[in-house]
N, CA and C atoms as a LAMMPS dump frame, in Angstrom:
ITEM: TIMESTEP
0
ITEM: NUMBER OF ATOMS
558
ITEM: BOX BOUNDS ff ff ff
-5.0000000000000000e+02 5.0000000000000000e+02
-5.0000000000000000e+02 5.0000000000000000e+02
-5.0000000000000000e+02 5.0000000000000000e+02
ITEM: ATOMS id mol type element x y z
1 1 1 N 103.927 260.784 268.496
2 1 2 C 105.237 260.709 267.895
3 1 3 C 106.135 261.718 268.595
4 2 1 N 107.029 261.667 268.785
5 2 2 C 108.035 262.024 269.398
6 2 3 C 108.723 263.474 268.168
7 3 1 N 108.657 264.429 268.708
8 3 2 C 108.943 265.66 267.711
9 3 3 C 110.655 265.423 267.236
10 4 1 N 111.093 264.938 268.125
11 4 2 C 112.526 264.874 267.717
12 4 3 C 113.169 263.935 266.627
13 5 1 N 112.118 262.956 266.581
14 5 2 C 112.288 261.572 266.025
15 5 3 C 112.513 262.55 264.461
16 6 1 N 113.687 261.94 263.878
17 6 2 C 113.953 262.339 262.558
18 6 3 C 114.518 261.657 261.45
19 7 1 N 114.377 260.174 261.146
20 7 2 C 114.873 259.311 260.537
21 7 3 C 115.044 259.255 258.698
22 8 1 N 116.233 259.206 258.533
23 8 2 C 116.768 259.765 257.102
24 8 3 C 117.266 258.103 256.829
25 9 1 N 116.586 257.745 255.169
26 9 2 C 116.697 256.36 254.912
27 9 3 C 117.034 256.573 253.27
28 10 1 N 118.022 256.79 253.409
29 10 2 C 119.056 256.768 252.063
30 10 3 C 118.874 256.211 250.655
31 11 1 N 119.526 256.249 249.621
32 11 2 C 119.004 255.001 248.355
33 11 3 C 119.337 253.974 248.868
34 12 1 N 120.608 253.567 249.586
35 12 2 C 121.203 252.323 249.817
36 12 3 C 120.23 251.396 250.772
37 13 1 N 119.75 252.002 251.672
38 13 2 C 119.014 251.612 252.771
39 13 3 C 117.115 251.154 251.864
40 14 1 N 116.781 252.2 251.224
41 14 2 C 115.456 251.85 250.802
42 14 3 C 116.164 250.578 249.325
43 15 1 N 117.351 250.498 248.869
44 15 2 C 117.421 248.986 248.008
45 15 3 C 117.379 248.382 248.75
46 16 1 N 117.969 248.119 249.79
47 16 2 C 117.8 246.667 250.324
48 16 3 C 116.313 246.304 250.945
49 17 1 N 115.615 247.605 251.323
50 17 2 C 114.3 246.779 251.885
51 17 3 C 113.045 246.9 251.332
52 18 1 N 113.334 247.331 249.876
53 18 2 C 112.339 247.144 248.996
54 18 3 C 113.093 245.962 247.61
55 19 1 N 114.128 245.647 248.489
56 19 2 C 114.649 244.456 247.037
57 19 3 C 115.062 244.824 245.78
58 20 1 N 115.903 245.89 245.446
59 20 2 C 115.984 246.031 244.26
60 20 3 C 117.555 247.129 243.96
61 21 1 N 117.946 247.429 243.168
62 21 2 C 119.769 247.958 243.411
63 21 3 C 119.455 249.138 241.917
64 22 1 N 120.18 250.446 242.149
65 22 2 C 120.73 251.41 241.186
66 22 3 C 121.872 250.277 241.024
67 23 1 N 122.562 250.88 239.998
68 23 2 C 123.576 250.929 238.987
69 23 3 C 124.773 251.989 239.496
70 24 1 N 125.903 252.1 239.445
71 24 2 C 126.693 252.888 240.126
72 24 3 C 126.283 254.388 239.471
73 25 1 N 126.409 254.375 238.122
74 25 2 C 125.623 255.872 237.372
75 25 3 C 124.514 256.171 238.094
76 26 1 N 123.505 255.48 238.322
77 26 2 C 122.483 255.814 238.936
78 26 3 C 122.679 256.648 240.091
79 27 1 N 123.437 255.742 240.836
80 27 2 C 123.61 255.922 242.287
81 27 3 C 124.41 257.324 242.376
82 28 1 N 125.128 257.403 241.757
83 28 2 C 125.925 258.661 241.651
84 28 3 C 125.051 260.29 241.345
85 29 1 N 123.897 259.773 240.139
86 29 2 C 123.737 260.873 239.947
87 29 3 C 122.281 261.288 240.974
88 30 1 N 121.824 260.418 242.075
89 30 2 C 120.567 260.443 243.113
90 30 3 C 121.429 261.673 243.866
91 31 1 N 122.482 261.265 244.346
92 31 2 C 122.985 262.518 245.479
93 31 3 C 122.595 262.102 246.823
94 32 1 N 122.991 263.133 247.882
95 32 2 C 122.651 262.45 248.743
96 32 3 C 121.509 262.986 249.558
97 33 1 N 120.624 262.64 250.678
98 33 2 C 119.313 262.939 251.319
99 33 3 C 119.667 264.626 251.931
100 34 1 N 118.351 264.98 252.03
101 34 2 C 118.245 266.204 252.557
102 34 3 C 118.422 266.24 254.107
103 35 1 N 118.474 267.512 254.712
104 35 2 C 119.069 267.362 256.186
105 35 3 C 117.933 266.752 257.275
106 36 1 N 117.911 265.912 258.341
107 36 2 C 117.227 265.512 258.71
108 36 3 C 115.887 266.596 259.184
109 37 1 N 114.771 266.386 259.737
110 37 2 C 114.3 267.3 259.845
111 37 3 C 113.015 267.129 261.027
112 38 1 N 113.321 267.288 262.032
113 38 2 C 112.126 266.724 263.593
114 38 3 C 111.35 266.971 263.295
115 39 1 N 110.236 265.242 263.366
116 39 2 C 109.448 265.485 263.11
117 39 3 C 108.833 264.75 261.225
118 40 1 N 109.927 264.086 261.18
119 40 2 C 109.774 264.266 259.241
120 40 3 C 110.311 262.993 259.072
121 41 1 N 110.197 261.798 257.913
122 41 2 C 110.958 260.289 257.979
123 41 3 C 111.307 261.239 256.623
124 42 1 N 113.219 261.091 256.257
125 42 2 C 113.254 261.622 255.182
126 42 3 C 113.296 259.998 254.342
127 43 1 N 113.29 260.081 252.86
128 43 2 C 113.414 258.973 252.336
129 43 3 C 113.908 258.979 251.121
130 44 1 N 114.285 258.302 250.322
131 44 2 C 114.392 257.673 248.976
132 44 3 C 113.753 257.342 248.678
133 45 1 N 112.511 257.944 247.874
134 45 2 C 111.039 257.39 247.027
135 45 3 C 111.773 256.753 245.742
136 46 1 N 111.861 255.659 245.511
137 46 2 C 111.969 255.41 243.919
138 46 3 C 110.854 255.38 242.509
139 47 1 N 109.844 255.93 243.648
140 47 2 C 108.592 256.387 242.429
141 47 3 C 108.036 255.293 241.823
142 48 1 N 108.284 254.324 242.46
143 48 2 C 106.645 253.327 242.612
144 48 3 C 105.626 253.537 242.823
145 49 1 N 104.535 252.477 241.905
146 49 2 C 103.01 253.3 241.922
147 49 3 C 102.689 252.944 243.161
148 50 1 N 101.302 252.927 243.661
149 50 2 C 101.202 251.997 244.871
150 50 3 C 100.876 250.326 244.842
151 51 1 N 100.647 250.154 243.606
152 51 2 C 99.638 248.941 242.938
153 51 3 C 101.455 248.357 242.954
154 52 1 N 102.266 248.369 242.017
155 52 2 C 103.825 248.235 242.425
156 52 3 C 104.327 247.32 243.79
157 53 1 N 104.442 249.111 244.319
158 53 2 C 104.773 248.625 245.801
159 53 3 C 104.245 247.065 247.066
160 54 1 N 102.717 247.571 246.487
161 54 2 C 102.112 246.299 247.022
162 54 3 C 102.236 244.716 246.196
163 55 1 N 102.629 244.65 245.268
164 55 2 C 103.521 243.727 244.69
165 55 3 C 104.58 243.184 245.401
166 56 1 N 105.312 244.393 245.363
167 56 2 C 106.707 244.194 245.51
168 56 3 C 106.951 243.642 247.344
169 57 1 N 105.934 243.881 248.393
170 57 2 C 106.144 243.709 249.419
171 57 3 C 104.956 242.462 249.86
172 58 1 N 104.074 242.099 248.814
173 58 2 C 102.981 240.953 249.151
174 58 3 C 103.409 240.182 250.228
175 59 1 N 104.542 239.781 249.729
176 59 2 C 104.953 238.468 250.788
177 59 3 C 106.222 238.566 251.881
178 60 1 N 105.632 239.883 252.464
179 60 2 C 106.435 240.179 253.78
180 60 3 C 105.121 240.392 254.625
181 61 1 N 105.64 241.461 255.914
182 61 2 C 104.337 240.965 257.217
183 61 3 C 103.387 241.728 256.569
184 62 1 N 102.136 241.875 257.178
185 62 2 C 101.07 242.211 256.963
186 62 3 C 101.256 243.989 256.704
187 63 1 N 101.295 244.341 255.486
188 63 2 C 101.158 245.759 255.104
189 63 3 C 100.407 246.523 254.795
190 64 1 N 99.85 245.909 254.166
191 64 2 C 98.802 246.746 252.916
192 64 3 C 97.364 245.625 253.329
193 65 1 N 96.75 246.276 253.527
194 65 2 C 95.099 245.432 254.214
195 65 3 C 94.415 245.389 252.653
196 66 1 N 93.551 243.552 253.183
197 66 2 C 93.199 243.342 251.789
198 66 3 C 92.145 244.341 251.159
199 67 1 N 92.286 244.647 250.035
200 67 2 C 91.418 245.065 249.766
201 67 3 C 91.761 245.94 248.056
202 68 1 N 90.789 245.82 247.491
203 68 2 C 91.011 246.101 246.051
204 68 3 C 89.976 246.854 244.757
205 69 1 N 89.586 247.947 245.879
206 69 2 C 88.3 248.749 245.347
207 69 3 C 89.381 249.993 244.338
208 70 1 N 90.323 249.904 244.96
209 70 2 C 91.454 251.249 244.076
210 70 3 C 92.482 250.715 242.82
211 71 1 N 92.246 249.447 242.777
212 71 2 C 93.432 248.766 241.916
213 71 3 C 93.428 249.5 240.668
214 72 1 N 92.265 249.778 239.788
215 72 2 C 92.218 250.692 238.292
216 72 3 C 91.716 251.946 238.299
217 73 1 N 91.95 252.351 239.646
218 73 2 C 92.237 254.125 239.804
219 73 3 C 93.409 254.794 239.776
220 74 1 N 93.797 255.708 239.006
221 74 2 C 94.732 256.587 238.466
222 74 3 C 95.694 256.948 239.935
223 75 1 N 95.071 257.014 240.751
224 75 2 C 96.031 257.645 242.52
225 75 3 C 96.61 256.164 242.601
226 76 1 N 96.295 254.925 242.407
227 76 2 C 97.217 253.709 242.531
228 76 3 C 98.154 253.09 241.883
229 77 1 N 97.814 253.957 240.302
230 77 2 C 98.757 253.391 239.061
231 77 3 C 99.814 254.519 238.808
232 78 1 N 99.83 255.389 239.362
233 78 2 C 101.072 256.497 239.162
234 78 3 C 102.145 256.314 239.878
235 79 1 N 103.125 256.847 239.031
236 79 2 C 104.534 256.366 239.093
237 79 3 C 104.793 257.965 239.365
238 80 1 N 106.041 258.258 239.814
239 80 2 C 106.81 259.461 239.524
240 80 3 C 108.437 259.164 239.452
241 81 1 N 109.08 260.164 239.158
242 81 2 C 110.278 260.199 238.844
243 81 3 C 110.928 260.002 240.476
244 82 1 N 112.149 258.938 240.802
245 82 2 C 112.958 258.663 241.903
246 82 3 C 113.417 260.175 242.555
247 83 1 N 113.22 260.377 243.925
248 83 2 C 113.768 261.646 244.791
249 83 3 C 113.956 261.726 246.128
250 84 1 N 114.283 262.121 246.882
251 84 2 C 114.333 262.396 248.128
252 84 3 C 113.15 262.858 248.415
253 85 1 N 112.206 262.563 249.554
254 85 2 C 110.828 263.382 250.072
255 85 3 C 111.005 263.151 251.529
256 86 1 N 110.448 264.335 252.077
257 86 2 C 110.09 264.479 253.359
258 86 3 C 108.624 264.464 253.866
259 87 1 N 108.07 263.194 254.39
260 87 2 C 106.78 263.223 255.042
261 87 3 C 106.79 263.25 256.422
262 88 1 N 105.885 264.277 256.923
263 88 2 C 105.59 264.668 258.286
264 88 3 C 105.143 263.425 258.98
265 89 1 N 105.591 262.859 260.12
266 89 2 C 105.365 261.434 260.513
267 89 3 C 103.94 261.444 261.467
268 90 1 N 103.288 262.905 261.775
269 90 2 C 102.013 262.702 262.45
270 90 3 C 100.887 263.563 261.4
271 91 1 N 99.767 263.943 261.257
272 91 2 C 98.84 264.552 260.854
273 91 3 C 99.185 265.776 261.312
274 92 1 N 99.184 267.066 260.47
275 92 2 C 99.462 268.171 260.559
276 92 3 C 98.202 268.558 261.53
277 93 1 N 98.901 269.233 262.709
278 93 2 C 98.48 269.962 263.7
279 93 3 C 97.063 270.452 263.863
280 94 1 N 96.075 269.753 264.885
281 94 2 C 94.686 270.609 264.437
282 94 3 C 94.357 270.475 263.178
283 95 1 N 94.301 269.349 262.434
284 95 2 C 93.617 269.119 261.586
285 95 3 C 92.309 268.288 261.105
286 96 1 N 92.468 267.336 262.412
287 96 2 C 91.345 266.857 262.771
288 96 3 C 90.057 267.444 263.159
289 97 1 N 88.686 266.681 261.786
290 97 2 C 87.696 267.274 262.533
291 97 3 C 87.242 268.497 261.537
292 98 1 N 87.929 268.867 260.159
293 98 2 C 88.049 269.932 259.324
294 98 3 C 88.049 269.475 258.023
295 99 1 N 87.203 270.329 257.211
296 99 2 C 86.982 269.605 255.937
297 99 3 C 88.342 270.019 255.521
298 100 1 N 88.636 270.082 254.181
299 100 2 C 89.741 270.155 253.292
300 100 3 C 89.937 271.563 253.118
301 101 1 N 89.359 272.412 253.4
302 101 2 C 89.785 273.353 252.761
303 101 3 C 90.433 274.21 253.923
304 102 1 N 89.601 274.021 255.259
305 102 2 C 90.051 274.621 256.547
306 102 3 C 91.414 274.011 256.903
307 103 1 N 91.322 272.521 256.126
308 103 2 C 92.942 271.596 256.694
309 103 3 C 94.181 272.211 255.727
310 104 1 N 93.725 272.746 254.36
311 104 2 C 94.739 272.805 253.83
312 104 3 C 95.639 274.768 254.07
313 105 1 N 94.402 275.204 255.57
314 105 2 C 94.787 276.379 255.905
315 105 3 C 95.542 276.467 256.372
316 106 1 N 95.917 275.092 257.332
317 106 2 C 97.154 274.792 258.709
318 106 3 C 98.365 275.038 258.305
319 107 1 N 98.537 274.871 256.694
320 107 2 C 99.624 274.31 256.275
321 107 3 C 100.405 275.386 256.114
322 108 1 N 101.905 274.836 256.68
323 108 2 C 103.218 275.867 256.328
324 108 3 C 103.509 276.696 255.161
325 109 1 N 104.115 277.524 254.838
326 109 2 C 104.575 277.68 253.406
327 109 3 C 105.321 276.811 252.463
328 110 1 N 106.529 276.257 253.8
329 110 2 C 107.102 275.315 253.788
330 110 3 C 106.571 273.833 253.437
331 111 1 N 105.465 273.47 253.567
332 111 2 C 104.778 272.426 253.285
333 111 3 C 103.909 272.461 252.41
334 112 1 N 103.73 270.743 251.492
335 112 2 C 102.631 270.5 250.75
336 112 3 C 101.388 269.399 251.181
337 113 1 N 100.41 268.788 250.42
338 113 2 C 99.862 267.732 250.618
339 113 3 C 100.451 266.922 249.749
340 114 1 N 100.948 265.99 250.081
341 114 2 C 101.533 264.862 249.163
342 114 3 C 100.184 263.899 248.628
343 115 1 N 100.865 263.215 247.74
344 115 2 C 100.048 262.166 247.357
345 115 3 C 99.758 260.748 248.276
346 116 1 N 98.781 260.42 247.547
347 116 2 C 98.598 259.309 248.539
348 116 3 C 100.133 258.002 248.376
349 117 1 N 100.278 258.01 246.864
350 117 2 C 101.569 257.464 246.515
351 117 3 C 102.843 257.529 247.563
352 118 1 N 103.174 258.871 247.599
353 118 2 C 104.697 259.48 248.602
354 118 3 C 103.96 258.65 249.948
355 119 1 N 103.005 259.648 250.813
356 119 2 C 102.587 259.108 252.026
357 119 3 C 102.462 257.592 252.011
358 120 1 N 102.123 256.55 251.7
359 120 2 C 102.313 255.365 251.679
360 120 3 C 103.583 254.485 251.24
361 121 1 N 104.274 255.373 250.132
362 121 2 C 105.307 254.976 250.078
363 121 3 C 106.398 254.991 251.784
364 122 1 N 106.092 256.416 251.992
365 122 2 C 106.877 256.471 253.561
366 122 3 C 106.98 255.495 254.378
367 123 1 N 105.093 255.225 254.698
368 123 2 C 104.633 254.645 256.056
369 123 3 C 105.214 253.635 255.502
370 124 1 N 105.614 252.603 254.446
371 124 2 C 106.009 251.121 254.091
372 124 3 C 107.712 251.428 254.644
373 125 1 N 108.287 252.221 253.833
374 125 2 C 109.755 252.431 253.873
375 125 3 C 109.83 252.273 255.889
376 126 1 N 109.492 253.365 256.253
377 126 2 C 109.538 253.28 257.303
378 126 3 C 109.079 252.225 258.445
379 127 1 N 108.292 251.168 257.822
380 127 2 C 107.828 250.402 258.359
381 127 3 C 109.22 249.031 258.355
382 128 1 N 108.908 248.817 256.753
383 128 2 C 110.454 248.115 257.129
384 128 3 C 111.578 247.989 257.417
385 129 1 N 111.742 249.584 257.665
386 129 2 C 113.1 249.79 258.647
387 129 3 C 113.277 249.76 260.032
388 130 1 N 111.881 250.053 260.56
389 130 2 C 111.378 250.323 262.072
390 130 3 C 110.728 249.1 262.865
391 131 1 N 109.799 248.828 261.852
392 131 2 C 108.435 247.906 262.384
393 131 3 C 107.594 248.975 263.331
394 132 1 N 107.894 250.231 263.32
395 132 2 C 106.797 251.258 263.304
396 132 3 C 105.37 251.651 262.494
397 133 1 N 104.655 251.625 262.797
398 133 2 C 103.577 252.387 261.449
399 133 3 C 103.431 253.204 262.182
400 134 1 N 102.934 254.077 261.085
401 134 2 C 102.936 255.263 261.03
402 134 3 C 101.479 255.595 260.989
403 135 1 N 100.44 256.767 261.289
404 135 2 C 99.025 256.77 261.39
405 135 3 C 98.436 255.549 261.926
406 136 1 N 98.898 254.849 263.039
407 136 2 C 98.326 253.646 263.432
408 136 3 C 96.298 253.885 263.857
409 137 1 N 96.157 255.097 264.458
410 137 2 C 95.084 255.107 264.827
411 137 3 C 94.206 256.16 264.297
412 138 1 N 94.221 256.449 263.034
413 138 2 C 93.654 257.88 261.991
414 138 3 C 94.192 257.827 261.148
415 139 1 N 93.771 258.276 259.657
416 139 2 C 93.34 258.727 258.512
417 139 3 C 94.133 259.939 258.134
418 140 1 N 95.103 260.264 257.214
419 140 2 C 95.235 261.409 256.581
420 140 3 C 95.109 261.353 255.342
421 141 1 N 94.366 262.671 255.193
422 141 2 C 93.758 262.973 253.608
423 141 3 C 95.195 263.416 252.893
424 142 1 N 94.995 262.922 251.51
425 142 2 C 95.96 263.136 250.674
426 142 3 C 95.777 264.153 249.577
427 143 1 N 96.417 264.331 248.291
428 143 2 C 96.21 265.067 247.445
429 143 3 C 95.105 264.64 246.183
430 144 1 N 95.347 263.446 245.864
431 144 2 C 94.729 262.627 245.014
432 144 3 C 93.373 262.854 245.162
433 145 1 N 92.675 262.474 243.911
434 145 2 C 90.853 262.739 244.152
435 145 3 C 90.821 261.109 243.696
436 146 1 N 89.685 260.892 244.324
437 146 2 C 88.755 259.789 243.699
438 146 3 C 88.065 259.351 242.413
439 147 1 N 87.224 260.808 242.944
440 147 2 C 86.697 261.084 242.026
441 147 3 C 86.058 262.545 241.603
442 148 1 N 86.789 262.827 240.496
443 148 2 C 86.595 264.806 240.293
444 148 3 C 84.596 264.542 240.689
445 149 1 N 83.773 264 240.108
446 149 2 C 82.455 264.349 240.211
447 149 3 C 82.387 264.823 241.707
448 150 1 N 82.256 264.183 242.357
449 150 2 C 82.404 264.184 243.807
450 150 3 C 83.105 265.382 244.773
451 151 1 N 84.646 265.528 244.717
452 151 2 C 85.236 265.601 245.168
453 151 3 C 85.986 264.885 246.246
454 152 1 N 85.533 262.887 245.86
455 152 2 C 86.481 262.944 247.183
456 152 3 C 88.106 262.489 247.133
457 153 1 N 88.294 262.89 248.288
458 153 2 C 90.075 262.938 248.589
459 153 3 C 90.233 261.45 249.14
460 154 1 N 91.935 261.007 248.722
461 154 2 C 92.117 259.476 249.305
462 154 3 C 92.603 259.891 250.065
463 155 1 N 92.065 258.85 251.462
464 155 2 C 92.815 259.108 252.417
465 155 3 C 93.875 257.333 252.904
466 156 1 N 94.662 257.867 253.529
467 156 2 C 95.76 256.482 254.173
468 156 3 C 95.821 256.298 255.213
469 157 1 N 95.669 255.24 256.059
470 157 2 C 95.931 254.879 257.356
471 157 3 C 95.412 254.049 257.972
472 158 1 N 95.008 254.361 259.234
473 158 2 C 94.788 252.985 260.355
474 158 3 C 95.557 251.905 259.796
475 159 1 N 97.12 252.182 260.417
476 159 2 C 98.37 251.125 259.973
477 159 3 C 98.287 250.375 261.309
478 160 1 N 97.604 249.254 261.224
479 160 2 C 97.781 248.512 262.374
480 160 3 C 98.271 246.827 262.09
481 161 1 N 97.707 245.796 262.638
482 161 2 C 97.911 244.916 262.334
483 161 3 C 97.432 244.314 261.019
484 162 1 N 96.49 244.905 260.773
485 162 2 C 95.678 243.942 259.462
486 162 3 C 96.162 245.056 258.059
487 163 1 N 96.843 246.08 258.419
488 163 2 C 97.488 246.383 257.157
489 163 3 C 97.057 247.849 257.01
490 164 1 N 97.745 248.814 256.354
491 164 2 C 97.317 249.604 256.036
492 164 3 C 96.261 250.199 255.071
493 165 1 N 95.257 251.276 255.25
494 165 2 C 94.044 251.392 254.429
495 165 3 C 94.268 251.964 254.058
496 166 1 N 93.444 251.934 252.491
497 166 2 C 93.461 253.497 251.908
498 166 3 C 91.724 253.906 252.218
499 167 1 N 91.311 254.64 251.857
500 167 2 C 89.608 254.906 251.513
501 167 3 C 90.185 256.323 250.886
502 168 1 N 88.284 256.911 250.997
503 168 2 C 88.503 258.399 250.155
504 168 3 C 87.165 258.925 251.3
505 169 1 N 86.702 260.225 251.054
506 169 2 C 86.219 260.899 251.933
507 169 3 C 86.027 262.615 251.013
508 170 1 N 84.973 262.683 251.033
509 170 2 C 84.623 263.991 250.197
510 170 3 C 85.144 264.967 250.959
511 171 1 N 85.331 266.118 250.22
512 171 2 C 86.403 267.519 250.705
513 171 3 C 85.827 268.205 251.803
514 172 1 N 84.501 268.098 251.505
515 172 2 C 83.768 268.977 253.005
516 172 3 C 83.516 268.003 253.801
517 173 1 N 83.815 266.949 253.773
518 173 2 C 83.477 265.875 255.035
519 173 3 C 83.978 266.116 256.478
520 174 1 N 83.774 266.527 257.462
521 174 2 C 84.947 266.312 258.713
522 174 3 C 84.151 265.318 259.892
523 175 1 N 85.698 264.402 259.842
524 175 2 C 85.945 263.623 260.796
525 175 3 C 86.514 263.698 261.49
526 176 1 N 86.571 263.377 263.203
527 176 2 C 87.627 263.13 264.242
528 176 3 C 88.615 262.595 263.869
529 177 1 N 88.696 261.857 263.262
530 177 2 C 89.387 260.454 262.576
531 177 3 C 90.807 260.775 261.321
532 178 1 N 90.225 261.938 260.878
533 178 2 C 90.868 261.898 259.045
534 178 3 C 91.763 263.647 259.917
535 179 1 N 93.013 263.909 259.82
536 179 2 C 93.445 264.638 259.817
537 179 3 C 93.924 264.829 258.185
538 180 1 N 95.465 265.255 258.397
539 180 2 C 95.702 266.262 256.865
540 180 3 C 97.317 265.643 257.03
541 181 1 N 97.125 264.863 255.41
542 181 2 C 99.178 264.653 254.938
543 181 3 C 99.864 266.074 254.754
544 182 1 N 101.19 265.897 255.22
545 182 2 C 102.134 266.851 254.86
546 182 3 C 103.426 266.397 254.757
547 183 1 N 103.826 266.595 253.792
548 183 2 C 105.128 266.907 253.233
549 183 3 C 106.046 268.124 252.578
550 184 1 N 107.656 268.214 253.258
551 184 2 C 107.682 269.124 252.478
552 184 3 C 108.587 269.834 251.367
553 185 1 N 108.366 270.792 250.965
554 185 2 C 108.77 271.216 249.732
555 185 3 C 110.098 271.439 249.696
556 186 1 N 110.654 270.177 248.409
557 186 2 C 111.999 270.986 248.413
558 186 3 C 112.325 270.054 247.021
């Protein structure tokens, strides 16, 4: 990815390509996006779950890869409140290859681990504005657990043709493959 690349996608821009319109009150009281930031897709999350989202985009190109082992897990059915978010458009630096706890050392002050929700919300937003994906060839671990017994973390990616994945991957696991989500705080 290109460090400079800094693409800011507004409320107006994420209604039209997720299909759906604020209200002028609405719209008024969102405000407007944060400053662009290299390196970062800023966006308009409207706080769709992911189970939602993949609804809402079924019958456009190939997004979301089949599959339906997460449908009545809590990381797919959460909603949050509509905001501006900033997700880092590559795997935070040297993170590959490191369980979770060494990955969540990399991280800025300035930065969090987002959910698997935000991060997928992005890679879609950004997808239908671009026809880019985003993590085309690796895995970033998210915030979400699987499952507390366990510990494992969901991870998102390999956005290629057959759609984007989710899986999960226990906290001390390290792969070449699974770097570390970041987003950040504001």
């Amino acid at each position: 990815m290109n460090a400079i690349h800094a693409p800011v996608y507004d409320v107006r821009t994420v209604e039209k390509l997720l299909n759906f319109q604020y209200s002028v009150a609405e719209f008024d009281s969102i405000g407007k996006p944060p400053d662009a930031l290299p390196g970062f897709v800023t966006f308009f999350d409207p706080g769709w779950s992911i189970a939602q989202l993949r609804k809402e985009v079924a019958d456009r190109a190939t997004i979301f890869y089949p599959q339906d082992w997460y449908n009545n897990l809590s990381f797919a059915k959460l909603e949050e409140p509509s905001r501006y978010r900033q997700l880092q458009m590559d795997a935070v630096k040297d993170s590959f290859g490191r369980n979770f706890a060494e990955q969540q050392s990399l991280l800025s002050p300035d930065d969090e681990i987002p959910t698997a929700r935000v991060v997928v919300m992005g890679m879609v937003i950004h997808f239908l504005a671009t026809g880019e994906r985003l993590f085309p060839n690796c895995c970033v671990r998210c915030a979400d657990e699987t499952s507390s017994d366990y510990r494992y973390r969901v991870l998102v990616g390999y956005f290629d043709r057959g759609g984007l994945d989710v899986h999960s991957c226990w906290d001390d696991g390290r792969d070449s493959g699974v770097g570390l989500a970041s987003s950040r705080k504001f």
